[in-house]
Structure formats: C-alpha cells, structure tokens
C-alpha positions as CSV (number, residue, x, y, z in Angstrom):
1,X,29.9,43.4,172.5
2,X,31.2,46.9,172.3
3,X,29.0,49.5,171.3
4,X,29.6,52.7,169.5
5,X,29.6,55.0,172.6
6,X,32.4,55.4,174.2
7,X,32.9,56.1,178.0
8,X,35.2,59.0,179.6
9,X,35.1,58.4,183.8
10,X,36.8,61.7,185.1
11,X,35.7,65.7,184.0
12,X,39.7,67.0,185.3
13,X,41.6,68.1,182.7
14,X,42.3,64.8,180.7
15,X,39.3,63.8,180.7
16,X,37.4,67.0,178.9
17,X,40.2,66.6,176.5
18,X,39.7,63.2,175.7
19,X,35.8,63.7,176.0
20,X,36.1,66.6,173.2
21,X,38.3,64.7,170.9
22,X,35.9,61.8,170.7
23,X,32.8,64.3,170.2
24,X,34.9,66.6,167.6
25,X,35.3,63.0,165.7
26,X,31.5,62.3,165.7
27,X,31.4,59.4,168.4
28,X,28.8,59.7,171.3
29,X,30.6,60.2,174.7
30,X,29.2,59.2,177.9
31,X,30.9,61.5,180.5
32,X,30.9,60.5,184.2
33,X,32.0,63.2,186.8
34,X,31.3,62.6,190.9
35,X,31.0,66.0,191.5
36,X,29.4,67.2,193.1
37,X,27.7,64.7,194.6
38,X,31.1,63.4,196.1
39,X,33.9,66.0,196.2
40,X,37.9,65.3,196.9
41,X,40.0,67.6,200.1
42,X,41.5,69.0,197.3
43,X,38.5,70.2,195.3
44,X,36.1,73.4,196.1
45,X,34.5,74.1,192.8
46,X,31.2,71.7,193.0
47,X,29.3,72.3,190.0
48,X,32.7,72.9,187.3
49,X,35.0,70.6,185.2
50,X,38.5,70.9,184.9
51,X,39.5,72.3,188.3
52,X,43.3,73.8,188.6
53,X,43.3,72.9,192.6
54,X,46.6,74.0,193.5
55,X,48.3,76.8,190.8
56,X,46.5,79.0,188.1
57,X,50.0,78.7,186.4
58,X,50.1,76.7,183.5
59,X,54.3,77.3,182.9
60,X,56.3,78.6,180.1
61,X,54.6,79.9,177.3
62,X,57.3,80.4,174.7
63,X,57.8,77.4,172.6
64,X,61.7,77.0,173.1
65,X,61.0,75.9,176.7
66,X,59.6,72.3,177.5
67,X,56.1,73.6,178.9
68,X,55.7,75.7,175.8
69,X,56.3,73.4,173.0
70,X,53.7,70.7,174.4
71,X,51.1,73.8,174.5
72,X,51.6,74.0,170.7
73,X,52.0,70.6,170.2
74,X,47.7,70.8,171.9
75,X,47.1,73.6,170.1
76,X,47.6,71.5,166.6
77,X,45.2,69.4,167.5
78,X,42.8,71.8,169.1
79,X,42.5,71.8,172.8
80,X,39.8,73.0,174.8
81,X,42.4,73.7,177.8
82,X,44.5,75.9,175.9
83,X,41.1,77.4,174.2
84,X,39.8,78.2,177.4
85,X,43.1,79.0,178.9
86,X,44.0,81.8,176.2
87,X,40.4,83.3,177.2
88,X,41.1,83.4,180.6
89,X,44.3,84.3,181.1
90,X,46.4,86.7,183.4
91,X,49.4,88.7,183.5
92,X,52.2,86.8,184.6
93,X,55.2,87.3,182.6
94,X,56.2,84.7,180.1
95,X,53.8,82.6,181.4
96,X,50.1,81.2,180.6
97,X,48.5,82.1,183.9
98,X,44.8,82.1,184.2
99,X,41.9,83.0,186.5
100,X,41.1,79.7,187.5
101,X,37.3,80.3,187.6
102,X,36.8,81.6,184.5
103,X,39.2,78.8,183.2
104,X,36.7,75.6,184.4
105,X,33.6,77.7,183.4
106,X,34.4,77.6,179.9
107,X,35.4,74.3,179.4
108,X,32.8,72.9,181.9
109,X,29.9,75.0,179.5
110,X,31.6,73.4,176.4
111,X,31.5,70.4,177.6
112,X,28.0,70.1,178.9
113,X,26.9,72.1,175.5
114,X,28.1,69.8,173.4
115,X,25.1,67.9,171.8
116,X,28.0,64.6,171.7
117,X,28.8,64.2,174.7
118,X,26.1,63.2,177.9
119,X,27.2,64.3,181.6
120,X,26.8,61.7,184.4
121,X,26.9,63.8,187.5
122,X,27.8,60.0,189.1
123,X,30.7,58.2,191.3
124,X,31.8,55.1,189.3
125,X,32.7,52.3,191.3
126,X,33.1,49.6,188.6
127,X,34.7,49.9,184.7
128,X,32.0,49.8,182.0
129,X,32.8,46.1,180.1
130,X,30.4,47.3,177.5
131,X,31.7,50.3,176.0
132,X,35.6,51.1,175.2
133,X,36.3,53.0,178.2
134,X,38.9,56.0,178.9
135,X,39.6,56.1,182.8
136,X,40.9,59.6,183.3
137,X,40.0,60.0,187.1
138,X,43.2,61.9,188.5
139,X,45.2,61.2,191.5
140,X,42.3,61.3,194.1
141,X,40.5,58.2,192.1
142,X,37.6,57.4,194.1
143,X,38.7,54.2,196.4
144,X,36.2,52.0,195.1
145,X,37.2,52.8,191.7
146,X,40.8,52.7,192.6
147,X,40.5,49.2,194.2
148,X,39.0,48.1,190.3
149,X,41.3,49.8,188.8
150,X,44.0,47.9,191.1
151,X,42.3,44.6,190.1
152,X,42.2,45.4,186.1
153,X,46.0,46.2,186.7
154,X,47.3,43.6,189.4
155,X,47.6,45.7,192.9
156,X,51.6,45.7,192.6
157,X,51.1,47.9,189.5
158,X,49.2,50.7,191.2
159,X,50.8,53.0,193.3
160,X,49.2,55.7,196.0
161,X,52.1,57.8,196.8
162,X,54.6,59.4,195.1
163,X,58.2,59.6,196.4
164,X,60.7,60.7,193.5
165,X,63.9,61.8,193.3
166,X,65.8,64.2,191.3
167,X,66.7,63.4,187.5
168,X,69.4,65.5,185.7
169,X,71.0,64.9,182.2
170,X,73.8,62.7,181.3
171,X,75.3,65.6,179.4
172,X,75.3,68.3,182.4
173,X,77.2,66.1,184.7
174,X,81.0,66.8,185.3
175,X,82.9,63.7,184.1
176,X,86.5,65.7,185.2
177,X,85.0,64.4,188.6
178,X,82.3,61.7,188.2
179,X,82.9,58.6,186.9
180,X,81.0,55.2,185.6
181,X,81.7,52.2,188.1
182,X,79.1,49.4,189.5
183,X,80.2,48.1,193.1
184,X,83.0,45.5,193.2
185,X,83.1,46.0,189.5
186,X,79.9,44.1,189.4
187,X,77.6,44.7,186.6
188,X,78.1,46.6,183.6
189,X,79.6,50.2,184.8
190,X,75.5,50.7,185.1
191,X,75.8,53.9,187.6
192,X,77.5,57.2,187.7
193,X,79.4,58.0,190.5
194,X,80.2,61.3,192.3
195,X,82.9,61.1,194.8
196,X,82.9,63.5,197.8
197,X,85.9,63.4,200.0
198,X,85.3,64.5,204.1
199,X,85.0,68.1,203.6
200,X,82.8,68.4,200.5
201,X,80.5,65.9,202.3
202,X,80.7,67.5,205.8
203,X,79.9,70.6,203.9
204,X,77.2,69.3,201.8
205,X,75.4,67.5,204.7
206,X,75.4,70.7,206.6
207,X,73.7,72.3,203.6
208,X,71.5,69.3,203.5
209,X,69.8,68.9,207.4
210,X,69.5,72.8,207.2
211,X,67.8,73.2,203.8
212,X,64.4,74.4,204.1
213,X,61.7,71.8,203.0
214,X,58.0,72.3,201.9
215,X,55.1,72.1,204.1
216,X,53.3,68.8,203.7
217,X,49.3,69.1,204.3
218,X,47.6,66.6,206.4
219,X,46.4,65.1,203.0
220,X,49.1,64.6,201.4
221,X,50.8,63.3,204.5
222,X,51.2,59.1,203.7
223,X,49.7,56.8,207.0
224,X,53.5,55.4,207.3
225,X,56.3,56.5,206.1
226,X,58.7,53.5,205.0
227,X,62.5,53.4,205.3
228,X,62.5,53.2,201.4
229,X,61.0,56.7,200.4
230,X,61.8,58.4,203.3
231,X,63.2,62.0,202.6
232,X,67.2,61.8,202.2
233,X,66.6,65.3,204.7
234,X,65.1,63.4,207.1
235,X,67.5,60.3,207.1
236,X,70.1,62.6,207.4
237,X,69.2,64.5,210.2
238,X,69.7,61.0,212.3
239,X,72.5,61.4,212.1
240,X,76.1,62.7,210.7
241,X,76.9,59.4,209.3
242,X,73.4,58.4,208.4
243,X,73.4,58.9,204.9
244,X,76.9,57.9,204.2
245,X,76.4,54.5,205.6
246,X,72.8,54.2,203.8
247,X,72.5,56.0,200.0
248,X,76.0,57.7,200.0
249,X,77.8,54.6,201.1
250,X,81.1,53.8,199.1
251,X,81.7,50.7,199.6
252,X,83.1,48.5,196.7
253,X,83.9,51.6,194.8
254,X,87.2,53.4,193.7
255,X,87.8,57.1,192.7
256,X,89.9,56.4,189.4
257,X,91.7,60.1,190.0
258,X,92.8,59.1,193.7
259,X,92.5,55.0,193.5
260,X,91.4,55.4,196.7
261,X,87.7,54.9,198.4
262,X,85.7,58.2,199.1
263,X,84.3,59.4,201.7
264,X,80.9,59.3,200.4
265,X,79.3,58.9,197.0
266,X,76.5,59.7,195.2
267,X,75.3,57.6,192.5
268,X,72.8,58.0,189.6
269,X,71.2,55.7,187.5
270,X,70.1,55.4,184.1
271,X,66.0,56.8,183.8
272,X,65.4,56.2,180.5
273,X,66.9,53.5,177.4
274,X,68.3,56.6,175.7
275,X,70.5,57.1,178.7
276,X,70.1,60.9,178.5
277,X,68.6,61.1,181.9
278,X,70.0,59.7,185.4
279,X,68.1,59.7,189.0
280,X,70.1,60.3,192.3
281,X,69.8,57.2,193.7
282,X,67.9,57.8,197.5
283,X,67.6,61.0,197.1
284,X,63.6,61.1,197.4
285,X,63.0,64.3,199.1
286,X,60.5,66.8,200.1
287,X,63.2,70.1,199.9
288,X,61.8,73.1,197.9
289,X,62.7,72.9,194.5
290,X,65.4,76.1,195.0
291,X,66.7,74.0,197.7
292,X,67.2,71.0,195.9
293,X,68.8,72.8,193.1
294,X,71.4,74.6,195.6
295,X,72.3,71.9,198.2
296,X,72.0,68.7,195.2
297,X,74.5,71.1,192.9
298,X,77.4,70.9,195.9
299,X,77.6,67.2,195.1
300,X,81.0,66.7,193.0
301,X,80.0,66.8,189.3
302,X,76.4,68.0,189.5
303,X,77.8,71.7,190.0
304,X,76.2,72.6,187.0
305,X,73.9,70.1,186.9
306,X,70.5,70.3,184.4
307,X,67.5,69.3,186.3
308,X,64.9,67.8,184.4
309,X,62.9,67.2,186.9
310,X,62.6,67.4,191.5
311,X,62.1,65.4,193.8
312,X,58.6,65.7,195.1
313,X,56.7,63.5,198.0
314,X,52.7,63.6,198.1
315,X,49.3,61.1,197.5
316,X,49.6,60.3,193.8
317,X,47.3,57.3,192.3
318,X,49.4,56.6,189.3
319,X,49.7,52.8,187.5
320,X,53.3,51.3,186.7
321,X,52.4,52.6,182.8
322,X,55.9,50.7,181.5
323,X,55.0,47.2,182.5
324,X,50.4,47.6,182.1
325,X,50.3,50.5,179.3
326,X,50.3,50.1,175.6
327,X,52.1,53.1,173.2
328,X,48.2,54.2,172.7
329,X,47.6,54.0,176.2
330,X,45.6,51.1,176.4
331,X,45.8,48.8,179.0
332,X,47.8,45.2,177.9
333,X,45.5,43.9,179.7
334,X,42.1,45.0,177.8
335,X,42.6,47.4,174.9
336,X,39.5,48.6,175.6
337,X,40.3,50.2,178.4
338,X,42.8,53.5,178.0
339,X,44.1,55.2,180.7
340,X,44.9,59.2,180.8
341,X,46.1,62.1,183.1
342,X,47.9,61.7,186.5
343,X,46.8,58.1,186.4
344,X,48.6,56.8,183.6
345,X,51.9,58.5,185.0
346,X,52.8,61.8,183.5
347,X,52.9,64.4,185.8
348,X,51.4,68.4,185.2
349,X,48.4,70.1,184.4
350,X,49.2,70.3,180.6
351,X,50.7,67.0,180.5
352,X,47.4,65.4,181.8
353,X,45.5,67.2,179.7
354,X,48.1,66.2,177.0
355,X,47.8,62.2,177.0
356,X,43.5,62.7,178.0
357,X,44.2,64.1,173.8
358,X,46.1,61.2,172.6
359,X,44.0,58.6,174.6
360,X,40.6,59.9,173.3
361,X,41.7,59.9,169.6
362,X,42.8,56.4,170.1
363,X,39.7,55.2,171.4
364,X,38.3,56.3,168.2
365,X,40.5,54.4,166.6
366,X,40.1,51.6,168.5
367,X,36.1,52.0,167.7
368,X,36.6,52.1,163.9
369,X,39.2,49.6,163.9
370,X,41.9,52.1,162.6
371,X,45.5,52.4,163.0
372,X,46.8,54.3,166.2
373,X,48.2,57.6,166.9
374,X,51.7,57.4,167.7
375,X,53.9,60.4,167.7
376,X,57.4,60.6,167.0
377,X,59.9,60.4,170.0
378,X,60.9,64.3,169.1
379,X,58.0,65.5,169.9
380,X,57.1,66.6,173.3
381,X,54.0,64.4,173.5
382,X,55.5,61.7,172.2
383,X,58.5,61.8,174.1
384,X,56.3,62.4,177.1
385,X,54.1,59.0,175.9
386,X,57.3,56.9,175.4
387,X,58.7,57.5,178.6
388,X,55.9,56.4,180.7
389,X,55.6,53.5,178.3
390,X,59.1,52.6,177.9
391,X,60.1,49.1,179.8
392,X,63.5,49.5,180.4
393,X,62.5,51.9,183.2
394,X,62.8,50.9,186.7
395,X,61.4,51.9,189.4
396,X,58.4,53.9,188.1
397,X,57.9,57.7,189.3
398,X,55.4,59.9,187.0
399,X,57.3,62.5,184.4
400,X,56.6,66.1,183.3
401,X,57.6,67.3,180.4
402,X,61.4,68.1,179.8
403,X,63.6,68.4,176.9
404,X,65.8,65.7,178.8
405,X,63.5,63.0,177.4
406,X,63.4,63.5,173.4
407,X,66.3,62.2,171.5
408,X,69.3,64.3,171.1
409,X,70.0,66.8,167.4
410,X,72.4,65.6,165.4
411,X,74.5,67.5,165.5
412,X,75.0,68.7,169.5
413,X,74.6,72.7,169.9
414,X,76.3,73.3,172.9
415,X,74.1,77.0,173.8
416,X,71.0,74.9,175.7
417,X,68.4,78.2,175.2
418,X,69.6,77.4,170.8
419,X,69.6,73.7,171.3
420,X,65.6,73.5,173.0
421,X,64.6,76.4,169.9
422,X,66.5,73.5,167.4
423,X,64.2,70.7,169.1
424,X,60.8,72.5,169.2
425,X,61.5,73.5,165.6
426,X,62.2,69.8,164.7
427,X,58.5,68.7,166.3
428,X,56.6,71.6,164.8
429,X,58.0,70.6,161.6
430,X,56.4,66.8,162.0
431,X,53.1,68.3,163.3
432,X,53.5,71.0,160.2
433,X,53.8,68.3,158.3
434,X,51.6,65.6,159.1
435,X,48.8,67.3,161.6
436,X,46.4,69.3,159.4
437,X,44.0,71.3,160.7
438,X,41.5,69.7,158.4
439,X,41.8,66.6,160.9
440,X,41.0,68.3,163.8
C-alpha cells in the first residue's frame, strides 16, 4: 500500500528540484543522498547537495537562446537551482555562471531546512515498494542501485556509456547537394545523403585524422571499446580507406546530379518523428566541439550546417526513456516509480534539474490521484520531455536542450536569432497563460 510520503533517492540537481516541488505542495519527502558516506571520482564536496562537478557555467542566459528559455520556463515554476544560482552568480558575459560553492550551499541549507523534507545521509541499494518513489541518482548511480534499477527496467534498456553522434537540422542542410535515397532504393528514401567525390573526401579525412580531440580521464575511459561506438577519428586513422568502406561507404547509392556512385557518403538519419532533426550516421566521436563543427561542416551539404547537438563519448547511466518512460516520467513498468535527471536521458545541468521539476510535481499527482502535468511540445521542457519519451526514436542517446526539437512557427522566419525570439515568446505565452504563480 502506498503511503503518503513520497521518496526522492539522489540530492544532485534533479533531485533537490523534485524534493522541493513535493515539499512546496505539502507532501512529506524522504530524501536519500550517499554522501558522504560514499562519494563518486567525480565528486569533492562531501557534506553539500547539488554539486556542479565539471563547469560553474550554467549557458545562455537570454531567453531567445535554447539554455535561456528553459531557465525561465524553471523560473515559472520556482526553482531552487535558478534561486540559488541568481545568488551566486559570476561575471561571465551573457551567461549564468556561478561560484560553485556558494551555489550547493544554498540549495543544500534549503533543502535540509525545510521542515518537509527528511535527509537520509544513506546509499540505497534497493527501490522503496512502499512509497511512490522518484530515482534521480545521476550518471554515477551507485552499482547496486544501478543493477535494480537495470532489473525494474530489463538490462537491455539501461545503458553505461554514452557514444553520440552529431545531430543538425533538416532545414540547415544543403539540398543543392544532398539528397534523400535508401541503399538499392530499399526502404522509403529514409536517409539523407551527402555525396563527396575523391578530393572533397581526401580533403575532409585529412581534416578528420588531424583534428584535435578531447582528453578522456581514466574514468570516463569505457573497459572496451566496441567496433560500434568507436570514434569515427579513431577508425579513420586505420586507415585512408577505413571509413569509406565502413560509415561513408556508397554502395547501392546514386548522386542524382552526376548518376554516378560517389566516392564516399555521409548519411543522416531521422532523430525525431517531426523529422526536424537528423544524426550523422557513425559519426560517434570524441573531437572538441570546435572541431567537430569545422571538420563535420566540409562534408557536402552540412557547410552551413545547424548543430543541435555534438558528439560526445564518456560513462553515462542513462535508461532507453522511449521504450520504459511514460510522458510524466513514470516508469511503464510501475507508475510509481519516476525517473529524473541524467538517468531518465536528457543531458545538462539545467535540463536535469528541469525534468527532477516535472517528475516531482507528478508524483504529487500521482499521490492525489490527479491528472498529470504535461507541457506543450513548444515549450522547451516539454519538447525536451517528448523527445526522450518519443518511440519513434532509434537508437537512444540523451538530449540537451535545442530549439531543433520544438515544432516549427507557422509561418518560417528565415533570420534564426528572430525565429528562436518567435519560439520563446510562443512558450512564455502558454506558461503566461496557464502557470500562475499562485500554483507554485
């Protein structure tokens, strides 16, 4: 029988979220924390919640970029990051930077002050089956929790390392030289193609085996590295023709402006239902993100090429959220238990901190039996929440949030920095609208 507690296992930045959205509601909250009695590689602060571990950046703060608007989407509905954040922040241009200390002390003495909410200073190793339950334990889940988690989710759904590759929009690609085609005409023209004939690829995988790429720690470092996710850089560097007889390879396909094969191509492939955003296929990499940006925008078509989001290769506990999560983030499998942060598959400080907000008011509503919070698909969270629960995705890989994801205006504006203003407007007008402060 479930009680009327509800459990929060994780104090990162999700979890204090979805902890003080339960407690702002009136609902006891049991949070569990193993620090310090059990710290992560990647932690130092023992004694303090909501730990920025790698960057006291917190991105864009004006609200025509991505990063922005999902700040002031959280700031409708109150969020102790971006309370504590604005208190502690630095110089640093048009961003929200912060002194990192300063940043987990306030939210770490709100949290323990709070007369709702009880601290377990405690390593779970089994999910509560009495009390509705928000697992919000980050990318370093403890194994023992992991390994449950695994079991609640079937082990094929949960994944310990992250190897993504580049996504761009649809609209950014150059159809003068790309072109839709499946191999052998098989299918239903799923992929786009980019063509490169011998000196755009000689020149291109010059570019590539030279680029610079970012230096892995021993922890992030994965025990074997499989032929599947292994960096397109690395591949490469096997050789000259490596690449174009493995990911590149243009068999079965036709350049419709020559009729002839190519050397080499590139293909993409559809990341979302909308078809606004594509992936290069094979192209999981560990190149800085300036790198990627300059060597990826020599392939044919991608010149100008919008990235929504890089390639990136390090330890990340994430589940397959499109095929285990519901649209409130609750497991299919028991909808008592919710899932939030870098675990349920978004990817990002604010973005974690974003869904712990969303999964902790709908485990209220789970408790009082009321209807779920679902945002609209044009809002930053809610195009965020859609993705990673969206079936028609393959191949998994976590998502930040990008204007690439939230369904086109009505009518197109073709100036991007006047088209993002047009789409934060159209959120903050639902949240205007429909989030009062009197619900807070």
């Amino acid at each position: 029988m479930i009680n009327n507690r509800i459990t929060v296992i994780g104090a990162g930045l999700a979890g204090c979220e979805a902890a003080n959205q339960i407690a702002k509601m009136g609902i006891k909250v049991d949070l569990y924390e193993m620090k310090p009695k059990k710290m992560t590689p990647a932690h130092s602060m023992k004694d303090m919640f909501a730990e920025l571990v790698c960057s006291n950046s917190l991105k864009a703060a004006r609200v025509d970029s991505a990063a922005g608007l999902l700040k002031e989407e959280m700031r409708r509905f109150g969020s102790i990051c971006l309370e504590s954040a604005d208190l502690s922040s630095v110089a640093a241009g048009g961003a929200l930077a912060v002194d990192r200390e300063l940043f987990s002390q306030r939210i770490t003495d709100a949290i323990r002050s709070n007369p709702n909410i009880t601290v377990h200073n405690e390593c779970v190793e089994k999910i509560p089956e009495e009390t509705i339950t928000v697992i919000a334990t980050g990318p370093l889940t403890d194994s023992a929790l992991a390994e449950a988690i695994s079991e609640l989710c079937e082990s094929e759904h949960l994944n310990f390392y992250d190897a993504a590759a580049p996504i761009v929009t649809k609209e950014s690609v150059d159809f003068n030289k790309a072109f839709f085609a499946s191999r052998y005409g098989k299918g239903d023209d799923d992929y786009i193609n980019c063509p490169m004939n011998k000196d755009e690829y000689t020149l291109f995988y010059n570019e590539l085996i030279n680029a610079e790429s970012v230096i892995v720690s021993e922890f992030d470092k994965p025990l074997t590295v499989y032929e599947g996710c292994m960096p397109v850089e690395v591949l490469a560097k096997r050789g000259e023709d490596s690449i174009r007889f493995g990911p590149l390879k243009p068999v079965g396909l036709r350049d419709p402006r020559t009729g002839h094969r190519p050397w080499a191509v590139v293909q993409l492939r559809r990341e979302n239902a909308q078809g606004s955003l594509y992936n290069l296929v094979g192209f999981q990499t560990n190149l800085k993100f300036g790198e990627q940006k300059r060597v990826f925008s020599l392939i044919p078509g991608l010149e100008n090429a919008e990235f929504m989001r890089y390639g990136v290769m390090h330890r990340n506990t994430f589940i397959n959220s499109p095929k285990v999560l519901n649209k409130n983030l609750s497991l299919k499998k028991n909808s008592n238990i919710f899932i939030a942060g870098q675990l349920s598959g978004v990817e990002g400080y604010m973005e974690s901190a974003a869904s712990g907000i969303i999964a902790g008011i709908n485990a209220v509503a789970h408790l009082l039996g009321e209807t779920p919070l679902i945002l609209p698909e044009f809002t930053m969270i809610g195009a965020l929440l859609q993705y990673i629960c969206d079936e028609s995705v393959t191949d998994f890989q976590p998502m930040g949030a990008n204007f690439g994801i939230i369904p086109p205006l009505e009518n197109h504006i073709r100036d991007k920095r006047e088209r993002y203003g047009a789409l934060a407007e159209r959120s903050l007008n639902w949240f205007n609208q429909n989030i009062k402060e009197t619900e807070l």
